[in-house]
LUMSE-226679 format. One record per residue (C-alpha): x, y negated, z. Coordinates in Angstrom, 1 decimal, always signed. Each point is the difference from the previous one (the first is absolute). Layout:
# residues N
PT     c1     c2     c3
PT      X      Y      Z
...
# end
This chain:
# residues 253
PT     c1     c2     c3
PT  +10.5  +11.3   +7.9
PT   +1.3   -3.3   +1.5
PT   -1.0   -1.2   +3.4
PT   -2.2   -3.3   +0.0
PT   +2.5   -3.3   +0.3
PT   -2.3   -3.1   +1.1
PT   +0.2   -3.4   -0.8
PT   -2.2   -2.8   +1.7
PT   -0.1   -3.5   -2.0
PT   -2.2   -3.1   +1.7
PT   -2.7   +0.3   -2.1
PT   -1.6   +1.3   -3.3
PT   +1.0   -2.7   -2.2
PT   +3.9   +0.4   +1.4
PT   -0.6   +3.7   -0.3
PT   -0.8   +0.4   -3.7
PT   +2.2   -2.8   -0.9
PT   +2.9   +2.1   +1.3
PT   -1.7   +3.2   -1.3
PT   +0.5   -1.8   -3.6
PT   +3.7   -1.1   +0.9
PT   +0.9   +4.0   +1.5
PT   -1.9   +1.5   -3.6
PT   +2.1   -2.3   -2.5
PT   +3.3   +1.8   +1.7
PT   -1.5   +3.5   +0.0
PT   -1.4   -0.3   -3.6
PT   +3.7   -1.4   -0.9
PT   +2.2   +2.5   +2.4
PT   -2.1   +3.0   -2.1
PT   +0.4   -1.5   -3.8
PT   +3.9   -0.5   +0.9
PT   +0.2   +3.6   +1.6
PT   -3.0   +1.8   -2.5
PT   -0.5   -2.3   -3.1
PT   -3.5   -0.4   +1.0
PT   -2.4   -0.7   +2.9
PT   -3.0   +1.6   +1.0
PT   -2.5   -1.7   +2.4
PT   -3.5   +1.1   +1.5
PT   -2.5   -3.1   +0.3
PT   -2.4   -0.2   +2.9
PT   -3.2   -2.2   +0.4
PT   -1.1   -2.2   +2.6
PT   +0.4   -3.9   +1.0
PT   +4.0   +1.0   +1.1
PT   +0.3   +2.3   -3.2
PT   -1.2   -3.0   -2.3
PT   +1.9   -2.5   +2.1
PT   +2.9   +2.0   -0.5
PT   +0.3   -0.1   -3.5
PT   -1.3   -4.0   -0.1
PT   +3.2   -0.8   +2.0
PT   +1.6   +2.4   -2.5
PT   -1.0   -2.4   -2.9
PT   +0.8   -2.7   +1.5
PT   +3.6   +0.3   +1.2
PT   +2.6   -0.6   -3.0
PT   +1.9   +2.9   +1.3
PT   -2.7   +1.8   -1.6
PT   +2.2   +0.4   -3.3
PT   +2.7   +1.3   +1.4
PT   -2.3   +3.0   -0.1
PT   +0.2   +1.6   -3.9
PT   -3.8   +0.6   -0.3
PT   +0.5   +1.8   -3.3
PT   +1.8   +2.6   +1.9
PT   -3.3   +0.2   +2.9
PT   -2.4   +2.8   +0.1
PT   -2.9   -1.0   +2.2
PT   -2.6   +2.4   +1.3
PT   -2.8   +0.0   +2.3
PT   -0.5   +1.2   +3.5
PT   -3.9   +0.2   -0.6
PT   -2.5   -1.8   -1.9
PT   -3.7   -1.3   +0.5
PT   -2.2   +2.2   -2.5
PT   -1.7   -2.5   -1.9
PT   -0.1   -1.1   -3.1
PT   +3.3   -2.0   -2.3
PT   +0.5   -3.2   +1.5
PT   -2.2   -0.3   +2.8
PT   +1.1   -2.4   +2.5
PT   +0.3   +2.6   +2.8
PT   +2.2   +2.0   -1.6
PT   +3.8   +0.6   +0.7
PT   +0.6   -0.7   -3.4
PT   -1.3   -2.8   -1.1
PT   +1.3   -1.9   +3.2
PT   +3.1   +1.2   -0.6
PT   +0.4   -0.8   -3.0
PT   -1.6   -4.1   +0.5
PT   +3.0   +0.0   +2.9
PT   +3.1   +1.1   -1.5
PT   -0.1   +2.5   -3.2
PT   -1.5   -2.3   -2.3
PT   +2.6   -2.5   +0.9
PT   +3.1   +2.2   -0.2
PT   +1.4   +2.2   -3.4
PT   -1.5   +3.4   +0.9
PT   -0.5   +2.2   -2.8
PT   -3.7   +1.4   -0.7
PT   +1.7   +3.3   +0.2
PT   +1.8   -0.4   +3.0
PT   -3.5   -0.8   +2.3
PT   -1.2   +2.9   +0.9
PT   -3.6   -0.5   +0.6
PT   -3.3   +2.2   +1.9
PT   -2.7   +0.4   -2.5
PT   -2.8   -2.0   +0.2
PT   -3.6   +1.1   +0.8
PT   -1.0   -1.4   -4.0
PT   +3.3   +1.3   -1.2
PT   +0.7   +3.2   -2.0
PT   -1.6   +2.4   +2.8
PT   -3.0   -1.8   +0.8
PT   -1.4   +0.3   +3.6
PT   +2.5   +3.1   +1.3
PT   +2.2   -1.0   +2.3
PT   +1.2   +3.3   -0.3
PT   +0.9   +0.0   -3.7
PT   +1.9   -3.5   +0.9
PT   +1.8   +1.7   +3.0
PT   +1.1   +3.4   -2.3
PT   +0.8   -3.0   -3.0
PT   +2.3   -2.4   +2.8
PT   +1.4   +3.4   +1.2
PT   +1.3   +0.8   -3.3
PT   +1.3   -3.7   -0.4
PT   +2.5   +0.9   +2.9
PT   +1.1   +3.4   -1.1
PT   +1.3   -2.0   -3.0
PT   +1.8   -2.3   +1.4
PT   +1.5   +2.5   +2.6
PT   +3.7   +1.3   +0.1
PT   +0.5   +3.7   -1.3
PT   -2.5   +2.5   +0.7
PT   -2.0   -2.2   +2.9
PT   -3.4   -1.2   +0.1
PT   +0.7   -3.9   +1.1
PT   +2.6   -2.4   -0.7
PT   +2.0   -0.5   +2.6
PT   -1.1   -4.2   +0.8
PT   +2.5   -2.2   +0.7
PT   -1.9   -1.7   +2.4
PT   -4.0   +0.5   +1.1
PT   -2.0   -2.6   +1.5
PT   -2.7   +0.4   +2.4
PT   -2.5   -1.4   +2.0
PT   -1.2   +1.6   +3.2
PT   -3.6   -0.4   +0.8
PT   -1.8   -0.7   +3.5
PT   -0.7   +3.7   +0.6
PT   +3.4   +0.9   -1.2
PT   -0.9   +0.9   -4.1
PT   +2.5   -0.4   -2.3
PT   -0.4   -0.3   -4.1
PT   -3.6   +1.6   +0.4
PT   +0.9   +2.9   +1.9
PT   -2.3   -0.8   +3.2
PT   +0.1   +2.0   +3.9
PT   -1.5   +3.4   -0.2
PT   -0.8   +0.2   -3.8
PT   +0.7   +2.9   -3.4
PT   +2.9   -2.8   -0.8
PT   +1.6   +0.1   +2.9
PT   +0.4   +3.7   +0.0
PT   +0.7   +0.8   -3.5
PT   +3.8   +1.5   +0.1
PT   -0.3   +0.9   -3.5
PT   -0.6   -2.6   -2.5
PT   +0.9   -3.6   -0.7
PT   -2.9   -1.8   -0.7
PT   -3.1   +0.2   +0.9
PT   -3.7   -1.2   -0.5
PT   -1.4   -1.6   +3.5
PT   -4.2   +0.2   +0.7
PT   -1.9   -1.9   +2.7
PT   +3.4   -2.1   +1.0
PT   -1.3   -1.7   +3.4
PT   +1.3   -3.4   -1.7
PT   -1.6   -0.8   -3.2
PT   +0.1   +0.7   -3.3
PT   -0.9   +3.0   +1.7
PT   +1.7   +2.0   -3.1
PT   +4.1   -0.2   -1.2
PT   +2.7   +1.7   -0.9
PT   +3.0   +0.4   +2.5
PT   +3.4   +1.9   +0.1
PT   +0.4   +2.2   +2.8
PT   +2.3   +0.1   +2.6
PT   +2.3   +2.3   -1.6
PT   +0.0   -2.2   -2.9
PT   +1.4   -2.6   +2.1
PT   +2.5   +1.7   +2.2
PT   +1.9   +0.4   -3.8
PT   +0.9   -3.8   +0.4
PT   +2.8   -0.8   +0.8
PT   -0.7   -2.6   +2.0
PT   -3.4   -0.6   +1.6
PT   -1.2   -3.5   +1.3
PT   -2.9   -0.3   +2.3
PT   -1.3   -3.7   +0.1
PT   -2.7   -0.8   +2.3
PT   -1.1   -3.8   +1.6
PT   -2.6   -0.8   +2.8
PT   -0.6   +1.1   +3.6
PT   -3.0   +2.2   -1.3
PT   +3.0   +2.1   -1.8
PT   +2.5   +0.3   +3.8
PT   -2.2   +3.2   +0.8
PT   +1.0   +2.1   -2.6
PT   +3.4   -1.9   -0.6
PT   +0.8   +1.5   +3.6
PT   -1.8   +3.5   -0.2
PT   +2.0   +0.6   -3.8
PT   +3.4   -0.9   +1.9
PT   -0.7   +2.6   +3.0
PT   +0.1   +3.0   -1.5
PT   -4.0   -0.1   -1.1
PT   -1.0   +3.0   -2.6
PT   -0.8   -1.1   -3.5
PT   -3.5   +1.6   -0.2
PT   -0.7   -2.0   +2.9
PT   +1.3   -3.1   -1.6
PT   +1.5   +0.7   -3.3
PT   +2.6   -3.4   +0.1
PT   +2.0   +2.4   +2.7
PT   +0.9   +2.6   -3.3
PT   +0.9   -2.6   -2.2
PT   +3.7   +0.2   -0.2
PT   +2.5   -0.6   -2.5
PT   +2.9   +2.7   -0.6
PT   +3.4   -3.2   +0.6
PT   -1.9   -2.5   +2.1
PT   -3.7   -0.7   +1.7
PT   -0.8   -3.7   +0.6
PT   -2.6   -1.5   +2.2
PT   -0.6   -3.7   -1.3
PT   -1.9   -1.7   +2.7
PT   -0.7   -3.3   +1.4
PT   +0.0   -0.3   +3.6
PT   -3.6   +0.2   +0.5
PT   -0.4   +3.5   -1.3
PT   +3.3   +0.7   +2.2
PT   -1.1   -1.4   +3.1
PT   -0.8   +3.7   +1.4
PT   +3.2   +1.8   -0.8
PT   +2.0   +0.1   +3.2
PT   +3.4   -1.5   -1.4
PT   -0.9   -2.0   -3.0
PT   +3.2   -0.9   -2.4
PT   +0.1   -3.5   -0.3
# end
């Protein structure tokens, strides 16, 4: 696994307009190397602002979004198109906007969808999702590049301090219960789903963030705070502005 590399921008705005500038090279450095490019999508106000600076920069098409496949790094379980869901604001910022195939976005069942209300039937479903887009004989593709946010207490997808997800070693997806955030019920990958990325990018804004931004950094263990175990294979980024960095002890400008 790579060791973290950290990047401090002014503020949130700055941050996920560069976060869009960095993924239009990575998406294009992996299609010229691989053909393709795989990406894991993340949540949240940077998540979603991420992908809104994505739309709107023209060097957008330099990206060949026939030739994306976009997953998920969790997903609210509620029911198709619900506002809160990953989804749907993913797709009102950026997919609907862009060429994406159907078959290419690589969606968690909703809690209407073809299992109903079991999260557990949606986690085995996603699970199976990534064994099929996986390389020879492995159980998840290995992303191109995976997008997260990191939570005050130090969560990241829906894999939260202390809890089953944090400690499963074994599978890649997972069904969450009684999630101290609400929806109180999702669908995550786990951390070993993840640490198959090749790159990793941890994106977090706010001064309520700067304890856990500087706990992850110092060696912190993941069931304590699961960010710390989210590593990608080439390269870990931390994305933050300078608020949620103010606590390391030698920020990088």
């Amino acid at each position: 696994m790579s060791r973290p590399e950290v990047v401090v921008h002014r503020d949130g705005d700055l941050l996920a307009a560069a976060t869009a500038a960095r993924l239009v090279t990575a998406l294009v450095d992996a299609q010229t190397a691989r053909g393709s490019a795989s990406l894991v999508l993340t949540g949240g106000r940077t998540g979603i602002a991420v992908l809104e600076h994505l739309r709107a920069t023209p060097a957008r098409d330099a990206v060949d979004w026939t030739r994306v496949d976009l997953y998920w790094g969790d997903e609210r379980f509620l029911p198709a198109g619900h506002p809160e869901r990953n989804e749907t604001q993913a797709r009102e910022a950026l997919l609907d906007h862009v060429p994406v195939p159907v078959s290419r976005v690589h969606v968690m069942e909703p809690s209407d969808g073809r299992f109903g209300d079991d999260p557990d039937a949606a986690a085995e479903a996603y699970a199976e999702v990534l064994a099929a887009g996986s390389e020879g004989d492995g159980s998840v593709p290995s992303f191109d590049v995976c997008l997260l946010g990191v939570g005050e207490e130090g969560h990241v997808a829906s894999i939260f301090p202390e809890s089953p997800a944090v400690a499963e070693r074994e599978r890649g997806v997972v069904a969450v219960r009684d999630c101290p955030k609400p929806p109180p019920t999702r669908v995550s990958l786990t951390l070993p789903a993840i640490r198959a990325a090749r790159e990793v990018w941890l994106m977090t804004t706010g001064a309520a963030k700067a304890p856990a931004v500087a706990t992850g950094l110092t060696g912190a263990g993941e069931d304590q705070l699961p960010a710390a175990g989210a590593r990608g294979r080439q390269r870990t980024l931390w994305l933050l502005d300078s608020a949620a960095a103010a606590q390391l002890a030698t920020p990088l400008a």
